[in-house]
N, C-alpha and C positions, 0 to 999 in steps of 0.2 A: 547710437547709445550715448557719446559723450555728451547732444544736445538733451537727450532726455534727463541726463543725469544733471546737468548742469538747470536745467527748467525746474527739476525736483528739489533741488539742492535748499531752497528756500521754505520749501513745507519741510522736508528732514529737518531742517535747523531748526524752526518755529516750533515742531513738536519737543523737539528738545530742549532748548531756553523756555519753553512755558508749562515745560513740566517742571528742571528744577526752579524755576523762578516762582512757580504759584509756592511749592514746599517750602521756599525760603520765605518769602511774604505771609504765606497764611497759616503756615501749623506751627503745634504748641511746640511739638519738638526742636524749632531753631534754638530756644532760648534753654532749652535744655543741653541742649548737644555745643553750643556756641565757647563753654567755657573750656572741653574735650578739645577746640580746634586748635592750629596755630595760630588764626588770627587772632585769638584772645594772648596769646603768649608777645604775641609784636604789639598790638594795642597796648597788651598788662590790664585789660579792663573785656570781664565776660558782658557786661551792658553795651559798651561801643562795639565789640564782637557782634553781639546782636542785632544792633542797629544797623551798622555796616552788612550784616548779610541779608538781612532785610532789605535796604535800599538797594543792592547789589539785584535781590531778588527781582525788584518793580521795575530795575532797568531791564532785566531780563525778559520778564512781560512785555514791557513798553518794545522791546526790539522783536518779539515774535509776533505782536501785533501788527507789526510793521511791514515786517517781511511777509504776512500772510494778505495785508488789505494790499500792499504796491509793490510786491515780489521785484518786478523790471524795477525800481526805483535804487540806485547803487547805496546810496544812505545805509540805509539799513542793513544791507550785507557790510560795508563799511566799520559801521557801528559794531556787530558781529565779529568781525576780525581784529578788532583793537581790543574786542572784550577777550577773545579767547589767545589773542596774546599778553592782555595781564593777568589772566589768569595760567600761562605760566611762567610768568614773572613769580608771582604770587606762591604757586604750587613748588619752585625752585625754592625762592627764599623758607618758602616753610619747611621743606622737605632737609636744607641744610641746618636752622635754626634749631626747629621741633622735630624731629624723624618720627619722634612716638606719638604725636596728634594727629587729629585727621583733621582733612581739608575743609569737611565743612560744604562740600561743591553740591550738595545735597538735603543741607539741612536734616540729612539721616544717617549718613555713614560717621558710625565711628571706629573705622578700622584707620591704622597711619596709613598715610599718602604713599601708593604704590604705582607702579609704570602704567595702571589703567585712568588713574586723575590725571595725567599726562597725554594719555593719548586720545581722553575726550577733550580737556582741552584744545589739542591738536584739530581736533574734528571740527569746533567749535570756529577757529581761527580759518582752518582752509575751509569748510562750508561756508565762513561768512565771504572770505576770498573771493569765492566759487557765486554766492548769489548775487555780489556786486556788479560780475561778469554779463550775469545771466542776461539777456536776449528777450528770450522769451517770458510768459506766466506760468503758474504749476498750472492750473486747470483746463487750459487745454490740451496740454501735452498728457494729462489722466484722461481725458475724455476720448481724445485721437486714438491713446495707445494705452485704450487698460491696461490691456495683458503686462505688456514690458514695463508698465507704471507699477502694478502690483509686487511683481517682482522684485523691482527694485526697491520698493516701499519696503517689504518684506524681510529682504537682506539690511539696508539699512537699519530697520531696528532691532534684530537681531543682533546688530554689531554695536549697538548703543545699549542694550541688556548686557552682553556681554563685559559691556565697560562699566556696568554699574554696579559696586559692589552691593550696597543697601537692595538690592532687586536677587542676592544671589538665594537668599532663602527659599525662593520661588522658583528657582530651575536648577543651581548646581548642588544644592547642600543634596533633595532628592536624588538627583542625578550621583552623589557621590555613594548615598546610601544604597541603592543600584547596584551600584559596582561592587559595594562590599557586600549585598548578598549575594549575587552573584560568582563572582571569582575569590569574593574571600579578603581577607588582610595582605595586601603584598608584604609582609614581611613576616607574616607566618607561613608564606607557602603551600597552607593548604585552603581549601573553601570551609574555611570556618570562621564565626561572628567572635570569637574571641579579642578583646582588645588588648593590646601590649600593655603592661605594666607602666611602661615610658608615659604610654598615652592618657594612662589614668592619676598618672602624678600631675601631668603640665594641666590636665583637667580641676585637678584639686588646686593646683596651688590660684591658679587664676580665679578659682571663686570664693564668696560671701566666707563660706566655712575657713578659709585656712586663713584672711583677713584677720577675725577676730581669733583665732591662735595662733597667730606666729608671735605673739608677743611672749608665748610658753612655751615655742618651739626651742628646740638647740641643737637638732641632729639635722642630715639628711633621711633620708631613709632607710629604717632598720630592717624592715621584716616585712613580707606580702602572704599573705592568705587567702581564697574564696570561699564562702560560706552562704548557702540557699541563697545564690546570685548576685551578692555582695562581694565587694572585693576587699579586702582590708587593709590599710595601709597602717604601718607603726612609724611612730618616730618618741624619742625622749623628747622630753622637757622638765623643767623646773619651775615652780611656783610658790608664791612667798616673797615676801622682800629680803635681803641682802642678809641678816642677822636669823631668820627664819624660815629660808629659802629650803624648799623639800623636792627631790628627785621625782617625775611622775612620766609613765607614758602614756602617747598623747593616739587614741588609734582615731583613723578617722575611717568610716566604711560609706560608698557610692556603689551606684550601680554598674556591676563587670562587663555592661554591655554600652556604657556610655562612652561618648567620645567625644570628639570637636564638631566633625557631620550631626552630632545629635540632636543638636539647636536646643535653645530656651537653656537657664542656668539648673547644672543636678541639684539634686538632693543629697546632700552630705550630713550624715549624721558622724558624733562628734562624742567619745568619751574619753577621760583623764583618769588614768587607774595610777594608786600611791605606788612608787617602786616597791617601797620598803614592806606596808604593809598589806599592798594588791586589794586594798579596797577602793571602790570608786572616789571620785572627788565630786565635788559638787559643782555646777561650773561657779557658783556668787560666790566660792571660797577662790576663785581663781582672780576675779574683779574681772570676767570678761562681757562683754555686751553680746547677749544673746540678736541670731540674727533670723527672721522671716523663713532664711533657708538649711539655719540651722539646726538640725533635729537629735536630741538624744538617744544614744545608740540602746536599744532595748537590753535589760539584763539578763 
């Protein structure tokens, strides 16, 4: 088993530098996502960000090229191992610098850098290790030994999904939503789709809707209600400038069955009622900028 793993160790690596290598080189997303990373934060510049993961990207090509035409050739594993230990050089210093950026190791994640950009890394550096060693080529050790080739082939990418967070959409967020038809909300104790109150704030405050009012927020949270599958959230604010500033509450109502597993941004609708006189507000009397996700709450 160690020799097969070690004869394989160079296709597992190859698929992996050339997948995120092509994503860093070829999609729109790097240059979107580049300014979200740390590297833009150590650079100070989201274009050199870009660039740099870009070239990053093509060395990453150039080396699973490599490993896949001359597998036995130590170079290339070589190469391999110096990349996946600056990358966590790289993933270190960002992780102490930027905690709230992401890595970037993908040209898609933008969640911050957590112990999984670590431990591909890790992979990264002892797979290249591992195929500078190697002996043999991957193609005959597949041809000899399907069976134990597949296998192996199988668990390894498994364990490279599992490190990829940009890839969780497609197996855990399902998988989470599973669990919670299934067994219910662990912290409601029974088998029910009900979402804690807790869950539909952190919901709220992170999207488009609460952006464009927190500038008229002034409370935490006053009041919750549900209403034909709507959940309602109160809070006070004020609006007006300094000299003509007026009391107003600010409700915001999403869907009572939304959550973080939900994927894709809710739908938050958004109304401003006068304390004083409990008639609506307008949002343009508020100066705030209407958003794509934000929808006026029906009267």
């Amino acid at each position: 088993m160690l020799s097969l793993t070690t004869s394989l160790a160079p296709l597992v690596l190859a698929s992996l530098l050339g997948w995120t290598g092509a994503v860093k080189m070829f999609s729109r997303g790097t240059a979107q996502q580049a300014p979200k990373t740390a590297l833009a934060r150590m650079l100070r510049s989201s274009e050199r960000a870009t660039t740099v993961l870009r070239a990053t990207g093509a060395g990453e090509l150039l080396i699973a090229a490599c490993l896949l035409v001359v597998p036995a050739n130590p170079v290339p594993g070589a190469a391999a191992a110096v990349l996946g230990a600056g990358f966590l050089a790289y993933l270190g210093y960002g992780r102490a610098m930027a905690p709230e950026s992401s890595c970037g190791c993908s040209a898609r994640e933008d969640t911050p850098i957590t112990w999984r950009a670590f431990a591909r890394a890790a992979v990264v550096l002892v797979g290249g290790a591992t195929a500078a060693v190697a002996q043999d080529t991957w193609w005959p050790a597949v041809s000899e030994r399907p069976a134990g080739a597949l296998v192996f082939l199988a668990g390894a990418a498994a364990v490279l999904v599992a490190l990829s967070a940009d890839l969780d959409r497609w197996w855990l967020l399902p998988l989470r939503r599973t669990r919670l038809r299934v067994f219910g909300h662990p912290l409601l104790g029974t088998a029910t789709d009900q979402v804690p109150v807790a869950a539909s704030v952190e919901l709220l405050e992170n999207s488009l809707a609460w952006q464009a009012a927190a500038p008229v927020v002034r409370s935490a949270l006053l009041d919750h209600w549900e209403d034909d599958g709507w959940r309602i959230l109160q809070y006070s604010g004020v609006y007006g400038d300094r000299e003509n500033a007026r009391p107003v509450a600010v409700v915001f109502a999403l869907d009572a069955t939304a959550g973080r597993d939900s994927g894709g941004d809710p739908i938050v609708r958004v109304s401003y009622v006068d304390a004083d006189s409990g008639e609506a507000v307008a949002v343009d009397e508020l100066n705030a900028v209407p958003s794509r996700r934000i929808l006026p709450m029906a009267g």
